[in-house]
N, C-alpha and C positions, 0 to 999 in steps of 0.2 A: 598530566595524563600520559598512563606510558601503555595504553593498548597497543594490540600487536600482531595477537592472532585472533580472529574474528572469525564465529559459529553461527551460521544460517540457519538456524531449523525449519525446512519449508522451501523446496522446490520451485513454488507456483510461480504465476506470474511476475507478484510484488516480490515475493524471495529471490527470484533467479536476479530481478534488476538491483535489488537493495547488496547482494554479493559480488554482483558485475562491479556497480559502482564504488563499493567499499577496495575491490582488488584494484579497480582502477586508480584508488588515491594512493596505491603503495602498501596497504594491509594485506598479511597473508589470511586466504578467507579458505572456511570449508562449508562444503552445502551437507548438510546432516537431509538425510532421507528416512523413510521409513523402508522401503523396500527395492532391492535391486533391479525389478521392472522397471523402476521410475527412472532409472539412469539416464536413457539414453532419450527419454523425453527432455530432463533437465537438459542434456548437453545440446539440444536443438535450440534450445530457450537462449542457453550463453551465444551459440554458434549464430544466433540471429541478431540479439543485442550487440555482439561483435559488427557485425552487417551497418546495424543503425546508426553504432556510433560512429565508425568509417565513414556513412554517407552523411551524417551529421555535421563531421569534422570537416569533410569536401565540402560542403553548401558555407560552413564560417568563415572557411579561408576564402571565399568568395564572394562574400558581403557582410555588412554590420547590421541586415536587418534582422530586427526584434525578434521578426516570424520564426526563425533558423538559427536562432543564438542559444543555445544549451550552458546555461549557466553552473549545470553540473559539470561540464567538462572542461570549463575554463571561465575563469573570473574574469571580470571585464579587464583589460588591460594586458593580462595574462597568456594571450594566447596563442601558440605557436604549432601550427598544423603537424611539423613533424614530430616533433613530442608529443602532443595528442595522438597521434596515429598508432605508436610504438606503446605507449602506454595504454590502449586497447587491446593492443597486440597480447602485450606481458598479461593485461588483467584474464585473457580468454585462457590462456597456457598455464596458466597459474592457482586458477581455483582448481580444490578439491572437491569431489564429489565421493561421500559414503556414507553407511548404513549403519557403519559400529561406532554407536554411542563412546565409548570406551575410547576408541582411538582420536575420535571428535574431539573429545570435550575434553582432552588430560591436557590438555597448556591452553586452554582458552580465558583470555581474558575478557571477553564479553560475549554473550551468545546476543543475538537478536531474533529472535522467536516467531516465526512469520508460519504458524500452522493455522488448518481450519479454524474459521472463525466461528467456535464452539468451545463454549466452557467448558465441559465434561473432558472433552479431547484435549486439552491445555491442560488441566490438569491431573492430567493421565500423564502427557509426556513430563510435564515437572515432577512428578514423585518417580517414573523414570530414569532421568537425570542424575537425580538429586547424590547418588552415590559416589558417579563421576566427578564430581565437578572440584576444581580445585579453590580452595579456601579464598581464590580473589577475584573468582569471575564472578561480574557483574552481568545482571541479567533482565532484558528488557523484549519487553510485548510488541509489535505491532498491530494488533487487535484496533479497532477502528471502532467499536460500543463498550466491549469491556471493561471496566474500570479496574483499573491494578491493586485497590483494596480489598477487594473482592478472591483476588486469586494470589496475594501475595503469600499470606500464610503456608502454601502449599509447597513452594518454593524451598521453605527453610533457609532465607536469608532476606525476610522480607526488607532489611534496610537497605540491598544491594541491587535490589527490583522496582523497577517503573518500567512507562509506557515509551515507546519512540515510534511516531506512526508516520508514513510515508504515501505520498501522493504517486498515482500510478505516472508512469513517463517521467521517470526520478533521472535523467540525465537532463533533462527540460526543467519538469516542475519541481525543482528543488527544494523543496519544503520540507524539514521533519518537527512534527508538532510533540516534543517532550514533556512529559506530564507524570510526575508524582503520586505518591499518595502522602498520608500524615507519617507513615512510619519509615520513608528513604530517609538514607542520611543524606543532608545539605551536599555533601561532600560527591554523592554520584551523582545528584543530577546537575552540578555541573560541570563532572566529567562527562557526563555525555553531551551537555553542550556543547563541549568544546570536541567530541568524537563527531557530531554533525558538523562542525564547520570543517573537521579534518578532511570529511568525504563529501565536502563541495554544497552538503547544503545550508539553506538556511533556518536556521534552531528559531522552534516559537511554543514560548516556555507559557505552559497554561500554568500558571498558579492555584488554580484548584481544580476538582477531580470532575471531571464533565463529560459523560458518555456522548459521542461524537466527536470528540475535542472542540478545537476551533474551527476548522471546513468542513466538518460534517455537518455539524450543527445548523451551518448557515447553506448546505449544498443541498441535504438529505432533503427536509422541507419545498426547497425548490423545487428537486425533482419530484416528490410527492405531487406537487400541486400541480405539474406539467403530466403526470401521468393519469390524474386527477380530471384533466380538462379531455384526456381523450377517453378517457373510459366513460365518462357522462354524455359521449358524443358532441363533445363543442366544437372540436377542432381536430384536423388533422396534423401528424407528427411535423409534417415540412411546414407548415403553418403558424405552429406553436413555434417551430425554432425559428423562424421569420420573426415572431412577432418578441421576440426576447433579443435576438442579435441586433436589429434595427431598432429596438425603440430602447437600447440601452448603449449599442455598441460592444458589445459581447463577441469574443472571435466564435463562442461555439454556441448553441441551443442546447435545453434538456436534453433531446433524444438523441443527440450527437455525442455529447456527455454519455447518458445511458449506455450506447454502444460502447463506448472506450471503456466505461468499467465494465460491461459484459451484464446480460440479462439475467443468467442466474443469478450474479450477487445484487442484481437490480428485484429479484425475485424476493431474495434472502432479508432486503431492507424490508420490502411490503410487509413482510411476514414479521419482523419483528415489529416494526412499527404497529402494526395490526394490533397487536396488543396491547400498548401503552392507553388506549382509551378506556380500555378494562380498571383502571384506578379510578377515573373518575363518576363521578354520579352523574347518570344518561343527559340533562341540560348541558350539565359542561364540558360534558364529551361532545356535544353537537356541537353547543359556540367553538371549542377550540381546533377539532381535527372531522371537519366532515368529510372525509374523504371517501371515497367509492374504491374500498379495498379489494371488494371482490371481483370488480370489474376492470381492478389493474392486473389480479394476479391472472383472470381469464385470461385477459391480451397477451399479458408475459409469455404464459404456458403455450399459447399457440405458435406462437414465435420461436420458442426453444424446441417445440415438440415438432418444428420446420428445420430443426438444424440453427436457427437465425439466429447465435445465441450472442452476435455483437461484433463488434471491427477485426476481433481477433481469427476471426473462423472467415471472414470476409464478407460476412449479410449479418445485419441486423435490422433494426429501423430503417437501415439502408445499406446498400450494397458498395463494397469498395474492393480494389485492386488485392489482391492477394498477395 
């Protein structure tokens, strides 16, 4: 694997952490934007993650416990506060942030693609692209439902395109779930297995094409059925995560979850999911997904249309330090 220079398309949240992270192992990164507005939103996003990692790096050098250990910034064994510290430093000083495609994408050897998670709009920006790009970048989704056979064609290098999806709080939850379709060559994915261990996390190779991957699949459902229990009025939010943390051992509950991804994109699931019962014939829509969608997405929207929109804004389901 001889990547080198690394293309963020997407600002957001997961974008600004998935560039943080990537500058952080030593890769020169650039964050591709759509518009110059959004600059100096992105640069609050790096100038904070910078913050985290600092006070991250402070809490390791002060204990071995589990709770505080960021396996994105140092492998176990691995770890040396001043180095870590400097090497935050360099990753904040170091990424680029810009809007021209053109000067982006002309020596990149992998984009990682972290735009709305919208088809139409994914596909906009890949026939975009497509002109730019030099004959050896390799190009991968972080799309979280999407399936990469679906939008590979549009690409025009479909054997050079798969999936690489990222868990939010990616200096912690190190995970990138890598996922294929039938027509990548053997040959990239696993080079980008081996580009996820380069940036500290740990590669988990789905063998076939599965909207949600492997933690959505097994989280989405959950959080359904927790939002499920309060829209039907069984329980309330602190309650439900009581009764999931204690009767399993869980450090967090649904609604604690829900806050950390943020309610709009907790909105964004209902809404999709909503759907899916549309294939089946009304019985077995009932046995397998009865869920109370319209009484999730009511809850949701009063909550958003409160500002509440999750940990990041500092109120959601609950309220936290700013």
């Amino acid at each position: 694997m001889k990547y080198k220079d690394i293309v963020i398309a997407g600002g957001g949240i997961l974008g600004s952490q998935i560039a943080y992270q990537t500058a952080y192992c030593g890769f020169n990164v650039t964050i591709l934007i759509r518009e110059e507005d959004s600059k100096e939103e992105v640069e609050k996003k790096l100038k904070k993650l910078y913050k985290t990692y600092q006070e991250t790096i402070e809490k390791m050098s002060k204990t071995n416990d589990e709770e505080f250990w960021a396996r994105g910034i140092a492998k176990a064994g691995k770890f040396k506060k001043e180095e870590c510290l400097n090497k935050a430093k360099k990753a904040l000083e170091k990424i680029v942030i810009s809007t021209s495609q053109k000067d982006a994408l002309k020596n990149a050897d992998l984009i990682i693609e972290s735009v709305t998670e919208d088809f139409d709009v994914k596909i906009a920006f890949y026939k975009q692209i497509a002109k730019y790009l030099p004959k050896k970048t390799v190009i991968v989704t972080n799309s979280s439902t999407l399936l990469p056979s679906k939008m590979a064609k549009y690409t025009g290098r479909p054997d050079k395109y798969l999936s690489m999806h990222f868990a939010n709080a990616i200096w912690k939850n190190n995970i990138a779930e890598v996922m294929k379709h039938s027509g990548t060559a053997s040959r990239y994915f696993t080079e980008i297995i081996k580009f996820a261990e380069a940036i500290n996390m740990i590669p988990l190779a789905a063998k076939e094409e599965k909207s949600g991957y492997l933690l959505n699949s097994m989280l989405v459902p959950f959080l359904l059925s927790a939002m499920d229990l309060l829209a039907n009025g069984i329980s309330d939010p602190e309650t439900i995560d009581k009764a999931w943390k204690y009767g399993t051992g869980a450090p967090n509950g649904p609604f604690e979850i829900l806050d950390v991804v943020g309610l709009e994109t907790a909105k964004n699931i209902v809404l999709q999911y909503q759907k899916v019962p549309n294939i089946f014939d009304p019985l077995l829509k009932k046995m397998m997904l009865p869920y109370n969608y319209d009484g999730m997405l009511a809850i949701i929207d009063k909550y958003i249309d409160k500002g509440k929109k999750g940990k990041a804004v500092g109120e959601g389901f609950y309220k936290y330090d700013k």
